[in-house]
PDB file of N, CA, C and O in Angstrom:
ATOM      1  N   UNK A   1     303.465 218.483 153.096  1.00  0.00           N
ATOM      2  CA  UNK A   1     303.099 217.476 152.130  1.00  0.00           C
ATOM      3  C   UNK A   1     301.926 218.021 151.314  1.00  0.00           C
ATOM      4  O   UNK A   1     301.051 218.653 151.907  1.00  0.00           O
ATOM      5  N   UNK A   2     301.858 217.845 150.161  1.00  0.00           N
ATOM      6  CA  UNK A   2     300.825 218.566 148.765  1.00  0.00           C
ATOM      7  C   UNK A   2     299.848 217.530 148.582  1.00  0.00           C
ATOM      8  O   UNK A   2     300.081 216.458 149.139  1.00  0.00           O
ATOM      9  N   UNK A   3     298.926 217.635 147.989  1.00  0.00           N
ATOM     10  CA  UNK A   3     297.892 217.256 147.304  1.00  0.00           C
ATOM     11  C   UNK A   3     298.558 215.768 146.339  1.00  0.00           C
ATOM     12  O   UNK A   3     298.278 214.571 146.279  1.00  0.00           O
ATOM     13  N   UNK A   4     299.481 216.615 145.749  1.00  0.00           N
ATOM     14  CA  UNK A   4     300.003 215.963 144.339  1.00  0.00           C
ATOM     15  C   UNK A   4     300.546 214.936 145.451  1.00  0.00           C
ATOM     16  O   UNK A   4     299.794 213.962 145.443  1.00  0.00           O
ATOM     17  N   UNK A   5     301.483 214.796 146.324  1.00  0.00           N
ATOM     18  CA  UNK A   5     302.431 213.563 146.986  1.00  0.00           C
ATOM     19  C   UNK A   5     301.249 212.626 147.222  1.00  0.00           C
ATOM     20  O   UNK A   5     301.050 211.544 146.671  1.00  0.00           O
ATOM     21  N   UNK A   6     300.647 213.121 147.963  1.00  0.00           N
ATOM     22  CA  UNK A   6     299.444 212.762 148.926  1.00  0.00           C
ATOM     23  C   UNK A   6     298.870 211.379 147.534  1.00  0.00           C
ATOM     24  O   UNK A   6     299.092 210.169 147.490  1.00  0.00           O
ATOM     25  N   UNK A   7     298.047 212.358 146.528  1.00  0.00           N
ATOM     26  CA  UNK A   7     297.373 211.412 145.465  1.00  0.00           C
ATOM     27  C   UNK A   7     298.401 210.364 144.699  1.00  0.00           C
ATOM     28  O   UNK A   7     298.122 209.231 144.304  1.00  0.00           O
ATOM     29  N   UNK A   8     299.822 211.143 144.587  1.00  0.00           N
ATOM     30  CA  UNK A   8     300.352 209.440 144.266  1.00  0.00           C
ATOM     31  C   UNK A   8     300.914 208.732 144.757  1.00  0.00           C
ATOM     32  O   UNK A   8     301.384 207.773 144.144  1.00  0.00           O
ATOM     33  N   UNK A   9     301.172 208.986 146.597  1.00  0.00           N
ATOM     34  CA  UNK A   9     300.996 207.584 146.856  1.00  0.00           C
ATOM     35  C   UNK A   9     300.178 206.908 147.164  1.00  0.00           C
ATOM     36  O   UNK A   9     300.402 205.708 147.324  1.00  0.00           O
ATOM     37  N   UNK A  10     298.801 207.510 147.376  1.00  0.00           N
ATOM     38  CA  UNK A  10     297.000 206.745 147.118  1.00  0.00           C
ATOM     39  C   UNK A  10     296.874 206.152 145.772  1.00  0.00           C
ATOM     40  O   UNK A  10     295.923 205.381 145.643  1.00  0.00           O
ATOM     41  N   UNK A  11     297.768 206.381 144.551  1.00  0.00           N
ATOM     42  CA  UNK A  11     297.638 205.860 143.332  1.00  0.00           C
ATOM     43  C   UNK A  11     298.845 204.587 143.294  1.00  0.00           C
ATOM     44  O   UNK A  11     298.601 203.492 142.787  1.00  0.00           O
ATOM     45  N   UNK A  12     299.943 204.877 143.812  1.00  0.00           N
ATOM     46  CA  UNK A  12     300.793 203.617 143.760  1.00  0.00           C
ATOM     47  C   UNK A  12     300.650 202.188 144.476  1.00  0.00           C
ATOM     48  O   UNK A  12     301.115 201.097 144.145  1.00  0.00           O
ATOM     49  N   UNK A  13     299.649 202.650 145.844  1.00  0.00           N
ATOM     50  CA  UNK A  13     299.630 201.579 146.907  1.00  0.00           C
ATOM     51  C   UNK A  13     298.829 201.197 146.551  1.00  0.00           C
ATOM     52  O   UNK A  13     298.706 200.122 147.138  1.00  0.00           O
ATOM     53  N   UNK A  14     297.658 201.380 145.561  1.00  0.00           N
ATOM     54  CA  UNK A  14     296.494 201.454 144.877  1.00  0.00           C
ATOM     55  C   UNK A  14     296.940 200.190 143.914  1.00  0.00           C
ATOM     56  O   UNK A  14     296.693 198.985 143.972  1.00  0.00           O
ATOM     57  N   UNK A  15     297.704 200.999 143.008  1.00  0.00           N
ATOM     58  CA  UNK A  15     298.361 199.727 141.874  1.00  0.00           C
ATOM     59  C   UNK A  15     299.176 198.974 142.037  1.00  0.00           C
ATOM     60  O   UNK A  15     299.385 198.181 141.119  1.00  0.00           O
ATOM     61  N   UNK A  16     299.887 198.898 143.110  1.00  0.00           N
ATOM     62  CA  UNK A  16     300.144 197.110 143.462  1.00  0.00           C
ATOM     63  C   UNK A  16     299.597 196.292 144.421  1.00  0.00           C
ATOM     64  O   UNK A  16     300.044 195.215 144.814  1.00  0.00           O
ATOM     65  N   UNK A  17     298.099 197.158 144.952  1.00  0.00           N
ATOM     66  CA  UNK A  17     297.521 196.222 145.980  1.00  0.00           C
ATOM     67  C   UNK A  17     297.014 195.242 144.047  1.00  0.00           C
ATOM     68  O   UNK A  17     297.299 194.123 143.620  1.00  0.00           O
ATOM     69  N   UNK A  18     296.316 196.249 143.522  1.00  0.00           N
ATOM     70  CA  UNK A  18     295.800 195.320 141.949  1.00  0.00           C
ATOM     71  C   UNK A  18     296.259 194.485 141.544  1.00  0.00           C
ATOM     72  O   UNK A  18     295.635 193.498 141.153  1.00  0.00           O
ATOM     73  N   UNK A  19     297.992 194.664 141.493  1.00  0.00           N
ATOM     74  CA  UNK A  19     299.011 193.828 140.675  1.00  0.00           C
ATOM     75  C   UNK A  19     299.206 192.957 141.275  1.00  0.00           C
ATOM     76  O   UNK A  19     299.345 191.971 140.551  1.00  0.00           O
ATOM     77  N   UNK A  20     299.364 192.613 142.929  1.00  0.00           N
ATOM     78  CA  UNK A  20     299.232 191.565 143.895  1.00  0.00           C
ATOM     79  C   UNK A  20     297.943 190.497 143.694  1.00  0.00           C
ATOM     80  O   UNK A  20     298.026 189.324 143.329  1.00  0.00           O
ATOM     81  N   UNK A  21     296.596 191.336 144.077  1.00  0.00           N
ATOM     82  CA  UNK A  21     295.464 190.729 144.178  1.00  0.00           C
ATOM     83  C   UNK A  21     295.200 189.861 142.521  1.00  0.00           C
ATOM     84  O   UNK A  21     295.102 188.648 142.337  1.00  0.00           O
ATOM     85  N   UNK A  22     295.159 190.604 141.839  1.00  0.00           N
ATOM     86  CA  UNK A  22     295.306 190.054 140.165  1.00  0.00           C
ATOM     87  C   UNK A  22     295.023 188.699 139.927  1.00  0.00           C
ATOM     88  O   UNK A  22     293.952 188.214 139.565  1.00  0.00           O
ATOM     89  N   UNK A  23     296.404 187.968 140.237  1.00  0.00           N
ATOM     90  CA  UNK A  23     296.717 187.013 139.682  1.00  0.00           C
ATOM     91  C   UNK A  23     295.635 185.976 140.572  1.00  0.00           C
ATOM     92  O   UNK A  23     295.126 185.069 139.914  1.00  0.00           O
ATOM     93  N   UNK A  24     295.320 186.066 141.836  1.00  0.00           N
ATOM     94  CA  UNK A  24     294.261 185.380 142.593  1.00  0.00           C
ATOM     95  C   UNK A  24     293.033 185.565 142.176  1.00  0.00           C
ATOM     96  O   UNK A  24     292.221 184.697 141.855  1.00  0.00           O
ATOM     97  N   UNK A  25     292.895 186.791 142.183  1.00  0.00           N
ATOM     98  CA  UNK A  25     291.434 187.003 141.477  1.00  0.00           C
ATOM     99  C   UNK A  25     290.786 186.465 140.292  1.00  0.00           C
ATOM    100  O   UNK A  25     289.594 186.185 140.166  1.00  0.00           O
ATOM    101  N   UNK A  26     291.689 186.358 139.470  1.00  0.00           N
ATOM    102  CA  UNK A  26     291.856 185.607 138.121  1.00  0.00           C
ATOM    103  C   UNK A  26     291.655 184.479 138.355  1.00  0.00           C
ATOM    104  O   UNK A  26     290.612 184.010 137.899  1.00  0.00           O
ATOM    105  N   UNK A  27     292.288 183.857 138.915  1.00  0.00           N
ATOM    106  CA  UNK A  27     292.419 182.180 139.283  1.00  0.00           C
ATOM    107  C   UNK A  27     290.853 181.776 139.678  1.00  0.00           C
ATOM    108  O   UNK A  27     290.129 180.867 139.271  1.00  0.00           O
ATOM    109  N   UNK A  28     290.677 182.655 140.479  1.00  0.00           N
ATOM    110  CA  UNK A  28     289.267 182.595 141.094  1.00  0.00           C
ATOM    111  C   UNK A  28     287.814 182.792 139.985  1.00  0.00           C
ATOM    112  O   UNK A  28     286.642 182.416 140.010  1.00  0.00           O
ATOM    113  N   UNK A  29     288.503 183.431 139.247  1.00  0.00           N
ATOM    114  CA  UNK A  29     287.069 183.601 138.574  1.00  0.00           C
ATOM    115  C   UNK A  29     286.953 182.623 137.431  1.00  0.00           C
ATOM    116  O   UNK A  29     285.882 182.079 137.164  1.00  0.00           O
ATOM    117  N   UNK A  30     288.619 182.299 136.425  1.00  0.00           N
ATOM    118  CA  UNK A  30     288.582 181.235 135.703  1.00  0.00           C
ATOM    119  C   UNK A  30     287.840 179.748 136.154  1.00  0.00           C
ATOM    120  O   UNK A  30     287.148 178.975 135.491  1.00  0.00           O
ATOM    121  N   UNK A  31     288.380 179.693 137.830  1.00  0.00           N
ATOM    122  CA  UNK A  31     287.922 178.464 138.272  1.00  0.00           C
ATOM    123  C   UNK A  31     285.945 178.442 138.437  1.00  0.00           C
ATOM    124  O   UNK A  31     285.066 177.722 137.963  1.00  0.00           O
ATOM    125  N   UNK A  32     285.957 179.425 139.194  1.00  0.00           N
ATOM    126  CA  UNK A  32     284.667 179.474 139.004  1.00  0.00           C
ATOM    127  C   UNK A  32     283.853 179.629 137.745  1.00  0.00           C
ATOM    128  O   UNK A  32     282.820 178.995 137.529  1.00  0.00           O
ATOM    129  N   UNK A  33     284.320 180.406 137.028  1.00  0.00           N
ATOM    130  CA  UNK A  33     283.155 180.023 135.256  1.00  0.00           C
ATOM    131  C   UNK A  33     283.130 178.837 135.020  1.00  0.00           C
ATOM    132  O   UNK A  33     282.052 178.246 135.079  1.00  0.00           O
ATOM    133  N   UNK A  34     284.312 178.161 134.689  1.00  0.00           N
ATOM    134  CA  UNK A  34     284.438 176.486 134.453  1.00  0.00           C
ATOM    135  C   UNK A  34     283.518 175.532 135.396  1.00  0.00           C
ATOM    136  O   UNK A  34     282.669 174.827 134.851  1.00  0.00           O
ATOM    137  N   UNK A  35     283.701 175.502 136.964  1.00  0.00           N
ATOM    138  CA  UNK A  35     282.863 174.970 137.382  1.00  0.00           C
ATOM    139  C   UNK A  35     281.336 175.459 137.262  1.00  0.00           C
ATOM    140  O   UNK A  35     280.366 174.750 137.529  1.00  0.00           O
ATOM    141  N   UNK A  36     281.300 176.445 136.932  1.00  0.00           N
ATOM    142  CA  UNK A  36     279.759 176.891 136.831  1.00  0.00           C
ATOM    143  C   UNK A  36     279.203 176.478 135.474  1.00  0.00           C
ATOM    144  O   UNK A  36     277.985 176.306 135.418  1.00  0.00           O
ATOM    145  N   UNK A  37     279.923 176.298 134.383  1.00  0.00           N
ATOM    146  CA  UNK A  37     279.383 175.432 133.206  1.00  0.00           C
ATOM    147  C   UNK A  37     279.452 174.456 133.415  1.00  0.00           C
ATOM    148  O   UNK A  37     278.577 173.876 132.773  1.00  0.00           O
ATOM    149  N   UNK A  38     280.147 173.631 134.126  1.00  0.00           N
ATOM    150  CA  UNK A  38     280.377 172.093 134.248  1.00  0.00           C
ATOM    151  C   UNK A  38     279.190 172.180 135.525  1.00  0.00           C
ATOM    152  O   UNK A  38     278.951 171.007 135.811  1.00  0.00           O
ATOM    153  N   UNK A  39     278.472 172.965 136.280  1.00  0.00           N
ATOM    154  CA  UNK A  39     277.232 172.520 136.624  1.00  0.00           C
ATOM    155  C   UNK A  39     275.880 172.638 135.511  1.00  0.00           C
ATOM    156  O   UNK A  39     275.084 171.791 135.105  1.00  0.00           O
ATOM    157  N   UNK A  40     276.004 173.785 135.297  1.00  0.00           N
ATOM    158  CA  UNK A  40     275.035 173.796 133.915  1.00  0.00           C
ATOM    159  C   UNK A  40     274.960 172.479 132.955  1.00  0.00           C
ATOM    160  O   UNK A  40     273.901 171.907 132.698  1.00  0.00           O
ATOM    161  N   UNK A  41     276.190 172.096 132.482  1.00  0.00           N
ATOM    162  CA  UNK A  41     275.994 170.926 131.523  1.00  0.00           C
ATOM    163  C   UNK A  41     275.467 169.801 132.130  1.00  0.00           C
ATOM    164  O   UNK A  41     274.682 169.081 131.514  1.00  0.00           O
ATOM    165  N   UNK A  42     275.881 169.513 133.519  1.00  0.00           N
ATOM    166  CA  UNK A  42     275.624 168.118 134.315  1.00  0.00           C
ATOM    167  C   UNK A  42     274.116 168.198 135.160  1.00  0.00           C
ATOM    168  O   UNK A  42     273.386 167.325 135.631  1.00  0.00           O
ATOM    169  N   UNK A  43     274.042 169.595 135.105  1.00  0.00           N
ATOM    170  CA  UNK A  43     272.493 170.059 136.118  1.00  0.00           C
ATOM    171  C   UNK A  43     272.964 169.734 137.509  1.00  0.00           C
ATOM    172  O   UNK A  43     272.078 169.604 138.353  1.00  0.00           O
ATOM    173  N   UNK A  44     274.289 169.572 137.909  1.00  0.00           N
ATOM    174  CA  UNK A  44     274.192 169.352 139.211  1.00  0.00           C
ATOM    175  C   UNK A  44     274.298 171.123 139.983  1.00  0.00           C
ATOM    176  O   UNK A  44     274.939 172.111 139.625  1.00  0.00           O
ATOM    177  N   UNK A  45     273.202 170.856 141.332  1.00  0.00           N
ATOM    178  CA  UNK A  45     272.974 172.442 141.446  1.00  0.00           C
ATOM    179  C   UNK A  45     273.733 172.533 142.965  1.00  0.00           C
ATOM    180  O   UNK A  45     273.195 173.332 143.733  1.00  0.00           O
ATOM    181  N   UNK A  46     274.701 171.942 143.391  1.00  0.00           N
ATOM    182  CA  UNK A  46     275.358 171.972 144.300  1.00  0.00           C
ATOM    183  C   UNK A  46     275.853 173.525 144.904  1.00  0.00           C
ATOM    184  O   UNK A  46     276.301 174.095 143.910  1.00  0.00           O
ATOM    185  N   UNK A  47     275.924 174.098 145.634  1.00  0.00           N
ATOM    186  CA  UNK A  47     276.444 175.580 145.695  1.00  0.00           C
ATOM    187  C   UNK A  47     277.875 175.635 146.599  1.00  0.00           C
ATOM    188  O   UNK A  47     278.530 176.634 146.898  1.00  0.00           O
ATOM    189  N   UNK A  48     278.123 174.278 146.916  1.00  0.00           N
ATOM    190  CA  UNK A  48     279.293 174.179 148.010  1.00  0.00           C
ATOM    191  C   UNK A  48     280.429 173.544 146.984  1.00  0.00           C
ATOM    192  O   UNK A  48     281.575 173.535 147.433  1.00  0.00           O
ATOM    193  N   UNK A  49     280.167 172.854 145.252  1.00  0.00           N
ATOM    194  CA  UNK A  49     280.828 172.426 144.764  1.00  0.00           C
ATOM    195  C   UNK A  49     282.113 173.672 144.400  1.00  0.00           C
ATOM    196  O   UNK A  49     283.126 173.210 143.874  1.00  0.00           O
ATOM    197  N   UNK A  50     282.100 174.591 144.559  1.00  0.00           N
ATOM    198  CA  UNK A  50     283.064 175.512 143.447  1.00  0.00           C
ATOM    199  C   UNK A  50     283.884 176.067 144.899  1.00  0.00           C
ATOM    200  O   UNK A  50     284.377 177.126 144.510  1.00  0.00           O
ATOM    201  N   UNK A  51     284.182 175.940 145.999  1.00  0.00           N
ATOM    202  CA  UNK A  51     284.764 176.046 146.849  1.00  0.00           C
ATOM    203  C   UNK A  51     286.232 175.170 146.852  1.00  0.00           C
ATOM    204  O   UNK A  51     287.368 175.617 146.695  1.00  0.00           O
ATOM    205  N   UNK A  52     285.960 174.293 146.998  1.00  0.00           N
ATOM    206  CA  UNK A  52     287.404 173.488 146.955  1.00  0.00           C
ATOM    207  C   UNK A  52     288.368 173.664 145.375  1.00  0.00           C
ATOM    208  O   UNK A  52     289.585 173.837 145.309  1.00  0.00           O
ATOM    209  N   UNK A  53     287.443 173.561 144.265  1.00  0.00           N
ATOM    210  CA  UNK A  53     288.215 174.278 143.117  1.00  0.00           C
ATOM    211  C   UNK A  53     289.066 175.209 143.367  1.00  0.00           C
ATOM    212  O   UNK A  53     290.284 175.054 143.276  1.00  0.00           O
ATOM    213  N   UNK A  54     288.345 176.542 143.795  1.00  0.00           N
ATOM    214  CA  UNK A  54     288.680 177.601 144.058  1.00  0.00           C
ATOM    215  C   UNK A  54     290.026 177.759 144.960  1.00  0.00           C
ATOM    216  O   UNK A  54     290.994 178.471 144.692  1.00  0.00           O
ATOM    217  N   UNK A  55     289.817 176.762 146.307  1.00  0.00           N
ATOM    218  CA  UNK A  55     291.148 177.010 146.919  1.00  0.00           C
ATOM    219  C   UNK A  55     292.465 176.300 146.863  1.00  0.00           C
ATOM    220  O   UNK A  55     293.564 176.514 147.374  1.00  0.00           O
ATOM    221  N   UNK A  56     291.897 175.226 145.933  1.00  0.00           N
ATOM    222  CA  UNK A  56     293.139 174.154 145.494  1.00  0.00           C
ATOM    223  C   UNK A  56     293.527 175.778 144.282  1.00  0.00           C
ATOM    224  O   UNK A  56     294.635 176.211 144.597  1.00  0.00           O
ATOM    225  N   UNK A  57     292.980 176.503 143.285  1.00  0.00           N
ATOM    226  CA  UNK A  57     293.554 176.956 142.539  1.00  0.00           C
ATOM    227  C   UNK A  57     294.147 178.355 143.073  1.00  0.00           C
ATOM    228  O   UNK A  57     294.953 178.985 142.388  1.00  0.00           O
ATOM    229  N   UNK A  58     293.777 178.738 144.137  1.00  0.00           N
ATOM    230  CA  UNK A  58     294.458 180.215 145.488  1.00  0.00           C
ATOM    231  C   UNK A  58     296.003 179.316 145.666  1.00  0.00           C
ATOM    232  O   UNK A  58     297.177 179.574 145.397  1.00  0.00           O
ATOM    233  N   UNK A  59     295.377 178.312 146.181  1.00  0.00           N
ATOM    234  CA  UNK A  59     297.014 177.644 146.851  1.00  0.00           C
ATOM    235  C   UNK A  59     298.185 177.694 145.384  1.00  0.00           C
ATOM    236  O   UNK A  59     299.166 178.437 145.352  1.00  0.00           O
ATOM    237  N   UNK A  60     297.855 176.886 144.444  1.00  0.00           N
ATOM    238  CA  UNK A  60     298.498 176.580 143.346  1.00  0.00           C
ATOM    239  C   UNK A  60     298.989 178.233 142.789  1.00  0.00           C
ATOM    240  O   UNK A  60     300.180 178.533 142.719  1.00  0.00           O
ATOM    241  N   UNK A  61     298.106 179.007 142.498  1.00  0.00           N
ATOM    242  CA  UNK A  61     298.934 180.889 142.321  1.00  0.00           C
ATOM    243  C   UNK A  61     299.503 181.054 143.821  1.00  0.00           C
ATOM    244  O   UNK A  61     300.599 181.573 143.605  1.00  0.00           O
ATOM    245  N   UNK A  62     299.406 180.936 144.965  1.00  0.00           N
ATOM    246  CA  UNK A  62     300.089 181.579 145.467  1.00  0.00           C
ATOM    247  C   UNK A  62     301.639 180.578 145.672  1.00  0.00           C
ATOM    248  O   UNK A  62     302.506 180.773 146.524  1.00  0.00           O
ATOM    249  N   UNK A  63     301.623 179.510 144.617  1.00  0.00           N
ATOM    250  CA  UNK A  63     303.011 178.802 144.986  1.00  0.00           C
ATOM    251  C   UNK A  63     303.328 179.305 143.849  1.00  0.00           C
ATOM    252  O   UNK A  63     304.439 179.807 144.021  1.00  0.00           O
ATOM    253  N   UNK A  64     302.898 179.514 142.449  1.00  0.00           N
ATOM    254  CA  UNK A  64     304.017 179.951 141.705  1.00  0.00           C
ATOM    255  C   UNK A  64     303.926 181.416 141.242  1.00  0.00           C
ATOM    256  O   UNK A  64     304.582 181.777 140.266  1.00  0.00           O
ATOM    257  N   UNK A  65     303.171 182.228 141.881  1.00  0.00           N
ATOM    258  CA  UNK A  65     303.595 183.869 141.472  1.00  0.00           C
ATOM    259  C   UNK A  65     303.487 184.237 143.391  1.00  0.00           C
ATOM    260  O   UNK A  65     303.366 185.434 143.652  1.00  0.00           O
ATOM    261  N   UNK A  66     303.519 183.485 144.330  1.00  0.00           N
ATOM    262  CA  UNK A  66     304.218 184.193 145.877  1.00  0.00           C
ATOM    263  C   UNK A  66     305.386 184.825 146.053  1.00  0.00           C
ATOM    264  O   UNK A  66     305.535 185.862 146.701  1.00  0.00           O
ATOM    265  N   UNK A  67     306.481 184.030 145.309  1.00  0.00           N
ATOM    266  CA  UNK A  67     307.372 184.802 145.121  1.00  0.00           C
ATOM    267  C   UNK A  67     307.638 186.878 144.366  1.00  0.00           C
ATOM    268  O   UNK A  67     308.002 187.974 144.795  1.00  0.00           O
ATOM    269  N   UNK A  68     307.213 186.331 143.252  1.00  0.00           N
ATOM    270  CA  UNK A  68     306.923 187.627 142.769  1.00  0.00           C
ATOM    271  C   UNK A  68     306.015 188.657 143.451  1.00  0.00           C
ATOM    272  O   UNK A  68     306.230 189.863 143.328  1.00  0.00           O
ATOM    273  N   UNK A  69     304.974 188.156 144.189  1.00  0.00           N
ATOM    274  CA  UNK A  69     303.943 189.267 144.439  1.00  0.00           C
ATOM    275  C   UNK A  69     304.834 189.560 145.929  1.00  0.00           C
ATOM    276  O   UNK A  69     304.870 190.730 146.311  1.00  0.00           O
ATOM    277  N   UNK A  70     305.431 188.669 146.625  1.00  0.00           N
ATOM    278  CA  UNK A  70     305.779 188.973 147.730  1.00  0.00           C
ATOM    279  C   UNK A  70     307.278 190.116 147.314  1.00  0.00           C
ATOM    280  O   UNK A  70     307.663 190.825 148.244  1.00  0.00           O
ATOM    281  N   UNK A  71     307.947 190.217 146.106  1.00  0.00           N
ATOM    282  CA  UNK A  71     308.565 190.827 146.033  1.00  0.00           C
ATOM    283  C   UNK A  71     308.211 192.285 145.545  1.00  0.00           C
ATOM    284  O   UNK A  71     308.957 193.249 145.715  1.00  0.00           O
ATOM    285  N   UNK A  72     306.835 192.337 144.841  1.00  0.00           N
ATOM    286  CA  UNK A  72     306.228 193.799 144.484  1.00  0.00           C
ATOM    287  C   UNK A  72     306.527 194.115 145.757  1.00  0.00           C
ATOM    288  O   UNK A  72     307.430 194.895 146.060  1.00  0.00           O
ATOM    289  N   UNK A  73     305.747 193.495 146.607  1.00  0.00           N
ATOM    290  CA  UNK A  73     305.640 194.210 148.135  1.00  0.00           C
ATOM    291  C   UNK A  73     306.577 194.865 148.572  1.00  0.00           C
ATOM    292  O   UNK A  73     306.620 196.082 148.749  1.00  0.00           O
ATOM    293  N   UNK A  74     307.700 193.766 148.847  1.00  0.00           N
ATOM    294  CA  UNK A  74     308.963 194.445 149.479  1.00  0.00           C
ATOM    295  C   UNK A  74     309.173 195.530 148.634  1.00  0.00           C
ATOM    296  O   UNK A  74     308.824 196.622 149.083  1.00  0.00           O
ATOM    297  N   UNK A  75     309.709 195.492 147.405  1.00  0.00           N
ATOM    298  CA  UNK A  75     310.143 196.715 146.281  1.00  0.00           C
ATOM    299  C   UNK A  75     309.321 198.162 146.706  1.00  0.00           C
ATOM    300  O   UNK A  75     309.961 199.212 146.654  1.00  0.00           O
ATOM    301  N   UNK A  76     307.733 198.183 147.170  1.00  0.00           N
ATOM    302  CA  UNK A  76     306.930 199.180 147.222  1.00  0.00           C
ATOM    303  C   UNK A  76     307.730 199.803 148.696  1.00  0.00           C
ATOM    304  O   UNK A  76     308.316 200.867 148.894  1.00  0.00           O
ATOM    305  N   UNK A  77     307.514 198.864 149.407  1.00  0.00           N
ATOM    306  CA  UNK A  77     307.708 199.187 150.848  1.00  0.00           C
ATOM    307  C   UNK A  77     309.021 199.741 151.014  1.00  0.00           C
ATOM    308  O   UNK A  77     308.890 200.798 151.631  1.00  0.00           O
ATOM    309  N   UNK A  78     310.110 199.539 150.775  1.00  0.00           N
ATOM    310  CA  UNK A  78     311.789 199.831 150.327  1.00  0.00           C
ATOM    311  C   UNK A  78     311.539 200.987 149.871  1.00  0.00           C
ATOM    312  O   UNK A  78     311.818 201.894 150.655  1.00  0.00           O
ATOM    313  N   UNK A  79     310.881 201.458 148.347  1.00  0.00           N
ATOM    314  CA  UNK A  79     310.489 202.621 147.938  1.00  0.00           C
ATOM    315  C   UNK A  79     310.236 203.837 148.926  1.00  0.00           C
ATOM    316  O   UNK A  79     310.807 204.925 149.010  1.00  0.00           O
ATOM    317  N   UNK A  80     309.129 203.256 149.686  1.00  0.00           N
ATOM    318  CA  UNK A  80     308.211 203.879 150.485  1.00  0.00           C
ATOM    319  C   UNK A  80     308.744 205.088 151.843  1.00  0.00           C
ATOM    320  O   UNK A  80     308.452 206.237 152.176  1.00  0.00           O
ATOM    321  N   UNK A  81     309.645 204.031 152.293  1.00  0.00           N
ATOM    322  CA  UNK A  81     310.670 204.262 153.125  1.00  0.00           C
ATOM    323  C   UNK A  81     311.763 205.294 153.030  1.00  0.00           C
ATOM    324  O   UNK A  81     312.028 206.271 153.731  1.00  0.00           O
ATOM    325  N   UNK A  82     312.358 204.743 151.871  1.00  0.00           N
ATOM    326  CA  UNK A  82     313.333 205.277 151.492  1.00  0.00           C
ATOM    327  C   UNK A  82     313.039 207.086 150.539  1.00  0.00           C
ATOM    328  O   UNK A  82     313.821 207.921 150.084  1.00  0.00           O
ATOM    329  N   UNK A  83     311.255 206.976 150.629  1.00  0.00           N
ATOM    330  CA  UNK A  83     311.295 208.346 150.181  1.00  0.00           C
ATOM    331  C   UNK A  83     310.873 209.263 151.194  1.00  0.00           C
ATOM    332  O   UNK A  83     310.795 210.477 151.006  1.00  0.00           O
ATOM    333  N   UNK A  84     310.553 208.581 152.458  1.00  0.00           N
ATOM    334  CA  UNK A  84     310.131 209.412 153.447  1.00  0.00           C
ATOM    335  C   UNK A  84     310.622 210.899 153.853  1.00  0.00           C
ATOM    336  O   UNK A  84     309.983 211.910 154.142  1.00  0.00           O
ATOM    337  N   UNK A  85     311.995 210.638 153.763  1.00  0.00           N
ATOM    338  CA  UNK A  85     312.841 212.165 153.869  1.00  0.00           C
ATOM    339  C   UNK A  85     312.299 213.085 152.849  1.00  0.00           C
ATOM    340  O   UNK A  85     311.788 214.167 153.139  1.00  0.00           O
ATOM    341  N   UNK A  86     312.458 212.498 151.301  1.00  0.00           N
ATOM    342  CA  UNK A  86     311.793 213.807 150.717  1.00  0.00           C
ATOM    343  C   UNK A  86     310.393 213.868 151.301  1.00  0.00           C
ATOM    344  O   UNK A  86     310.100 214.891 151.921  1.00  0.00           O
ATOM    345  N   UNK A  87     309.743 213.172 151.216  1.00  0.00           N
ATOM    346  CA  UNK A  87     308.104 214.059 151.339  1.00  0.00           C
ATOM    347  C   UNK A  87     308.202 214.517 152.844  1.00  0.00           C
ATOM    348  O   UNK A  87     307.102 215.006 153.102  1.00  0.00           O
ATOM    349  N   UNK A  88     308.871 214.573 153.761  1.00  0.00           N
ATOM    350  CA  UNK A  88     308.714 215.417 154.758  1.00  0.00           C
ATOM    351  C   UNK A  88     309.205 216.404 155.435  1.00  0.00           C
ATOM    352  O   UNK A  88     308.825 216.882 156.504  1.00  0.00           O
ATOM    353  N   UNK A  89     310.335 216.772 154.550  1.00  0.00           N
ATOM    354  CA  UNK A  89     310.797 217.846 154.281  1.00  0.00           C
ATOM    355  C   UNK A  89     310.551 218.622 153.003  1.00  0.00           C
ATOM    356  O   UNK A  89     311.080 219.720 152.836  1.00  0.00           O
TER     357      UNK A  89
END
């Protein structure tokens, strides 16, 4: 096994852990700016308020892109597998 195999599959498992994590991460940070101006405007300085936002909006992405991200997965893993023969021979 080479250098070159080696670095792209450290670069592929790489870019769909991203393409998975993404869409949560996002969710997470939209939710949090919003609640963090909506404390600013109201002055309320609560630090436990942006928690439940946050996981009502995790739950809500992982019901409508679970499907999809759970299928990157499989697709990578199928890949993965199925190239084992070449890279080890």
């Amino acid at each position: 096994m080479s250098q070159d195999v080696v670095i792209n599959l450290v670069m592929q498992t790489i870019t769909v852990a991203m393409k998975v994590a993404l869409p949560l991460l996002l969710a997470g940070l939209v939710v949090g700016l919003l609640v963090s101006i909506f404390q600013a405007v109201t002055q309320i300085q609560e630090m436990t308020l942006t928690f439940i936002p946050k996981i009502l909006a995790a739950i809500v992405v992982m019901i409508v892109a679970g499907p999809w991200m759970l299928n990157q997965i499989i697709t990578y893993t199928q890949q993965l597998w199925q190239g084992i023969p070449g890279i080890v021979s």
